[in-house]
N, C-alpha and C positions, 0 to 999 in steps of 0.2 A: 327237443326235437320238434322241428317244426310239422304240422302237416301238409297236405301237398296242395289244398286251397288254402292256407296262409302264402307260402310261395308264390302262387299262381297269382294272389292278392297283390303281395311285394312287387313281384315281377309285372303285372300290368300298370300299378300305379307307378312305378319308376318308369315305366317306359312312355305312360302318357305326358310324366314330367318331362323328360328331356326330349321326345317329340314332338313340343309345346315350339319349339325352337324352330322348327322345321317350319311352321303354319307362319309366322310371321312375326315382324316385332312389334307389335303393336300391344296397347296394354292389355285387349283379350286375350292373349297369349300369355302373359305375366302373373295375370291373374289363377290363373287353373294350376301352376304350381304351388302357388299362396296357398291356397284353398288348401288345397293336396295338403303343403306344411302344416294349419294348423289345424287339420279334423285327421290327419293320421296319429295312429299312435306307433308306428313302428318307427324303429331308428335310422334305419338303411332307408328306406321312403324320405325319412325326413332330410337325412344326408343329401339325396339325391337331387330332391325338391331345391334345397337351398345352392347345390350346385348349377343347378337349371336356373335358376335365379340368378347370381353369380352369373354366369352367360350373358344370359339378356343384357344385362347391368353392365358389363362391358364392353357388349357388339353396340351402344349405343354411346357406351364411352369412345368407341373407337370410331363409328361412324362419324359421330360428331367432328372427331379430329379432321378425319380424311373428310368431311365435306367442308373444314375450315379451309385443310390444306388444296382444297378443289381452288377457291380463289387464288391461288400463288401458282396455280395451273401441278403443282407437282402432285398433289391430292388424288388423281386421275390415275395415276398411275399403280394406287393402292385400292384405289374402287374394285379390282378384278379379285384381288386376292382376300380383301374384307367378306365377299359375297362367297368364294369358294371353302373357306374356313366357316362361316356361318351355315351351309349346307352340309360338311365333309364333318365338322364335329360331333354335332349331332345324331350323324348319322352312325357314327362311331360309336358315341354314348349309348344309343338305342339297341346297338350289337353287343355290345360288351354286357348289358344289361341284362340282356337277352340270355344271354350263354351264361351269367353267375350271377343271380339275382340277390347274392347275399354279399357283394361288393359294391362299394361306390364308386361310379364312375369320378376323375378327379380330370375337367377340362387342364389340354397343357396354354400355358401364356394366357391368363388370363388374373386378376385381382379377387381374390375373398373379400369380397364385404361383409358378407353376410357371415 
C-alpha cells in the first residue's frame, strides 16, 4: 500500500513528464523527462517519462516530414493538425494522469523507441 505522499510524488512527477510536452519542443523540454527517468525510482514515473519521451521523438519525427512535405506545397496542409495533436495529447496525458496516477498514460500513433 502506497502512502498518499508517494502518490502525490507519482502523480506530480508524471504529470511534470508529460507536461514537458506542452512548454515546447526544444531539447529543454526533453531533457526534465530524462532526468525524471533516471533519478526516479518508481516504475509508473519511469513508464511515463519514457512515454513523454517517445512523444517528443516523434512530434519531431513527424514535423520533420510535414516540413519536407512543406516543399511539395502538400506539407501545409498537415501543419494544422501536427500542432493540434501536439497540444490535445498532452493535455490528455496530464488528465488521465491526474485522475489514476498508478496507470501509464500510453500516446495513440505514435512509435516506442524507447
Amino acid at each position: 500500500m502506497m502512502t498518499d505522499d508517494a502518490i502525490s510524488k507519482r502523480k506530480l512527477l508524471s504529470l511534470v513528464c508529460h507536461g514537458t510536452n506542452l512548454f515546447s519542443v526544444t531539447l529543454v523540454s526533453v531533457a526534465i523527462p530524462l532526468i525524471i527517468f533516471f533519478v526516479s525510482d518508481d516504475s509508473v514515473v519511469k513508464e511515463n517519462a519514457k512515454e513523454a519521451l517517445n512523444f517528443h521523438l516523434n512530434m519531431w519525427v513527424y514535423g520533420f516530414i510535414v516540413g519536407i512535405l512543406s516543399f511539395v506545397l502538400i506539407g501545409y496542409l498537415f501543419w494544422p493538425i501536427l500542432i493540434l495533436v501536439s497540444i490535445i495529447f498532452p493535455i490528455l496525458a496530464t488528465v488521465q494522469t491526474f485522475k489514476n496516477p498508478d496507470s501509464v498514460f500510453r500516446y495513440p500513433f505514435i512509435f516506442r523507441v524507447l
